[in-house]
C-alpha positions as a LaTeX table, in Angstrom:
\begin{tabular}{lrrr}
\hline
Residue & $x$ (\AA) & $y$ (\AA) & $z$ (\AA) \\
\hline
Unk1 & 42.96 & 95.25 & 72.95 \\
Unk2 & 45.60 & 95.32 & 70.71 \\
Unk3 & 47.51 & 92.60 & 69.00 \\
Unk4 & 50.84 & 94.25 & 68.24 \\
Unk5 & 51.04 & 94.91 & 72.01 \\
Unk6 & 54.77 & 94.08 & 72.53 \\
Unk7 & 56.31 & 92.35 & 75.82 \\
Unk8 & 58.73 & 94.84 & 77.51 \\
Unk9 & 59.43 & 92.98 & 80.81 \\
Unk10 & 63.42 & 92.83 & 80.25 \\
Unk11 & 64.69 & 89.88 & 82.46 \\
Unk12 & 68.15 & 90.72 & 81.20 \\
Unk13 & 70.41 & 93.85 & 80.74 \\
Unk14 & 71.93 & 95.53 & 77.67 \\
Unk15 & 75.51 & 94.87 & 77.83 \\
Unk16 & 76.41 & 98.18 & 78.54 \\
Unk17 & 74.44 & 98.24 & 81.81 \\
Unk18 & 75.34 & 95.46 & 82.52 \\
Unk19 & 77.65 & 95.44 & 85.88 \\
Unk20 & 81.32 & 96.14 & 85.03 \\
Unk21 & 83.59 & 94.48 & 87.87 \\
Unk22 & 86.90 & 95.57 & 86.37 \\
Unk23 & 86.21 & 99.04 & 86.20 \\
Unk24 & 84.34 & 99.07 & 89.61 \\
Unk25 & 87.46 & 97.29 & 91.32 \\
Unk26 & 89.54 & 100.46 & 90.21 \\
Unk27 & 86.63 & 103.20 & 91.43 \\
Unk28 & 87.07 & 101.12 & 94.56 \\
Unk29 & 91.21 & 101.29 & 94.75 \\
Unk30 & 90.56 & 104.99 & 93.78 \\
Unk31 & 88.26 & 105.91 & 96.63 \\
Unk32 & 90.71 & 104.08 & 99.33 \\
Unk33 & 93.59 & 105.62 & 98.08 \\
Unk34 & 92.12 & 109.16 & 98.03 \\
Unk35 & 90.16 & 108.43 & 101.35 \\
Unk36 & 93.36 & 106.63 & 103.53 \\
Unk37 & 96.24 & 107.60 & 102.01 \\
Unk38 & 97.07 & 110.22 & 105.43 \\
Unk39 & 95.07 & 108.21 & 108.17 \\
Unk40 & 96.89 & 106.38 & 110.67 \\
Unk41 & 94.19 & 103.61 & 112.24 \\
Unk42 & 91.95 & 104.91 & 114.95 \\
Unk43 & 88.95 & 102.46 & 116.18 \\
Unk44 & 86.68 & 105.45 & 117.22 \\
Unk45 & 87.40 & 106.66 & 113.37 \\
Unk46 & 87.14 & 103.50 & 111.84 \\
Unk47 & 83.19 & 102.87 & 112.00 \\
Unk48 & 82.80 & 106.53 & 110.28 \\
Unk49 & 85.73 & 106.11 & 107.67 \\
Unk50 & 83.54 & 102.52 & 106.70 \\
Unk51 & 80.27 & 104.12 & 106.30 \\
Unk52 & 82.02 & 107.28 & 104.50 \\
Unk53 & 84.08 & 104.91 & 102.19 \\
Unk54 & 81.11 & 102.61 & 101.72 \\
Unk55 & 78.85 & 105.96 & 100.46 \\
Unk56 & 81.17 & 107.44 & 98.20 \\
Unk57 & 81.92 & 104.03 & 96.21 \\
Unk58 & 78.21 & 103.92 & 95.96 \\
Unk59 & 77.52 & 107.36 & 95.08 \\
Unk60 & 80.98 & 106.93 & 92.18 \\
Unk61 & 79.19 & 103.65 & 90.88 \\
Unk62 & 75.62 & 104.97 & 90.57 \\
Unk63 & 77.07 & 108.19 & 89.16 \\
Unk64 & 80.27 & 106.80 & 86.73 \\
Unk65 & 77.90 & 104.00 & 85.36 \\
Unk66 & 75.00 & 103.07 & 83.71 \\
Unk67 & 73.02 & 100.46 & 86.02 \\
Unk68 & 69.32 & 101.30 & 86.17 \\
Unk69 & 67.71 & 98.15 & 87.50 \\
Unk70 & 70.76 & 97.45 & 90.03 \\
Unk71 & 70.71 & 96.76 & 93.36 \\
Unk72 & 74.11 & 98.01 & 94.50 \\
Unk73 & 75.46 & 97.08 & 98.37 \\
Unk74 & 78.97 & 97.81 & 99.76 \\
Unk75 & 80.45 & 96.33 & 102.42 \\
Unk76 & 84.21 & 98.14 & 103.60 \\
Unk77 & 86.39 & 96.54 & 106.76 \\
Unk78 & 88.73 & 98.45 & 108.21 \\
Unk79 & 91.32 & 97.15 & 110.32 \\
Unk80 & 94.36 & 97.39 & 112.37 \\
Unk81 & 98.01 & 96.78 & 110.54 \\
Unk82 & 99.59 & 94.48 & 113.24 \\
Unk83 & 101.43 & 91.72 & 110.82 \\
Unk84 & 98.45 & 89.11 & 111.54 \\
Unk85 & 96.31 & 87.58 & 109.08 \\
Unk86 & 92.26 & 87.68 & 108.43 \\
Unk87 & 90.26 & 86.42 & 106.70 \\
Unk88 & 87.16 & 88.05 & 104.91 \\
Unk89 & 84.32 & 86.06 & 103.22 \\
Unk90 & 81.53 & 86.64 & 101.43 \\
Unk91 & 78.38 & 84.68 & 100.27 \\
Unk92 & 75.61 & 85.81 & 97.91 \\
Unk93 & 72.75 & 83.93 & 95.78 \\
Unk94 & 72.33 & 85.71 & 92.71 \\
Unk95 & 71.91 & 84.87 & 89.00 \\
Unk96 & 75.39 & 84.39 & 87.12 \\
Unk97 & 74.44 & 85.74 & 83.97 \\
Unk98 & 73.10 & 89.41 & 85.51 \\
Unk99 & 74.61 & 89.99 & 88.68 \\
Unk100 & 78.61 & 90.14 & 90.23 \\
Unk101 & 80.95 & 91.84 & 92.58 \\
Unk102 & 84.12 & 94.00 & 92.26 \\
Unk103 & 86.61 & 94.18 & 95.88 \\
Unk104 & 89.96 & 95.65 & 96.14 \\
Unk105 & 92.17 & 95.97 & 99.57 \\
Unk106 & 94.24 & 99.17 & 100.79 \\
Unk107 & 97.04 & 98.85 & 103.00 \\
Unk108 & 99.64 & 101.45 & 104.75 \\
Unk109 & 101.66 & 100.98 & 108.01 \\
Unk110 & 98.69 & 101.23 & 110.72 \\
Unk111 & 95.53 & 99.87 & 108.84 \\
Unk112 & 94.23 & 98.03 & 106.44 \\
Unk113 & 90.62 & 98.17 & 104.38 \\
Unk114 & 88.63 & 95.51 & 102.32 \\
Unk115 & 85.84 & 97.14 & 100.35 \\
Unk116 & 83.69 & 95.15 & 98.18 \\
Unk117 & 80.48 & 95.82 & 96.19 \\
Unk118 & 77.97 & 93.87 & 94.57 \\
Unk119 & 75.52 & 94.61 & 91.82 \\
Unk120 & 72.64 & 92.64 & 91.88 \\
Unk121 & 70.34 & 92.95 & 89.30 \\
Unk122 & 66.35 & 93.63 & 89.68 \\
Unk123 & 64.01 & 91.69 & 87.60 \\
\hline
\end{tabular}
C-alpha cells in the first residue's frame, strides 16, 4: 500500500460549484416570464404548467451551472389572481455552509406562481 495515497473525499465544494442563489432566482423569473406571460389561470392547466415550469428550471440549472454533487428539487404553486392573500412556507435541514435556495414569484391579472428551488449538496 502506498503512503502518498491522498484523501479525495471532498466534504465541501469549490466555490464555483458551489450553489449560486442570485443567479438561480433570475433563471427562475426568466422561465415564468417566458412560460406565463399569455396564460390566463385554468385549474385543469395548472397541475401541467407546475410540473412543466418545475422541469425546465431544473433542466436551465443543471444545464447553465456547474453543480456536480447537487441535489436539486423545485417546488412551483400556481394559483388563482383573486386579490386574497397566501401564504407559502418552506422548511429544509441542510448544512449552511454547502447548501441554499433561490424563489422568485410571477404575477399577471388571473394567476399567480411561486417557484422555488433548492440545492442541496451530496457528501
Amino acid at each position: 500500500m502506498a503512503d502518498d495515497a491522498e484523501n479525495t473525499y471532498n466534504t465541501r465544494p469549490p466555490f464555483n460549484q458551489k450553489f449560486k442563489p442570485t443567479a438561480v432566482k433570475v433563471l427562475i423569473g426568466a422561465v415564468m416570464s417566458e412560460r406565463l406571460a399569455d396564460k390566463a389561470y385554468s385549474s385543469e392547466a395548472a397541475a401541467q404548467w407546475s410540473r412543466e415550469i418545475s422541469d425546465e428550471i431544473k433542466t436551465r440549472i443543471k444545464s447553465e451551472f456547474d453543480l456536480p454533487r447537487y441535489k436539486l428539487v423545485v417546488q412551483v404553486l400556481i394559483g388563482e389572481q383573486r386579490g386574497e392573500g397566501i401564504r407559502y412556507g418552506g422548511r429544509c435541514l441542510w448544512d449552511p455552509n454547502t447548501d441554499a435556495y433561490a424563489e422568485d414569484t410571477y404575477r399577471n391579472d388571473s394567476l399567480f406562481c411561486v417557484a422555488s428551488a433548492y440545492g442541496v449538496y451530496l457528501y
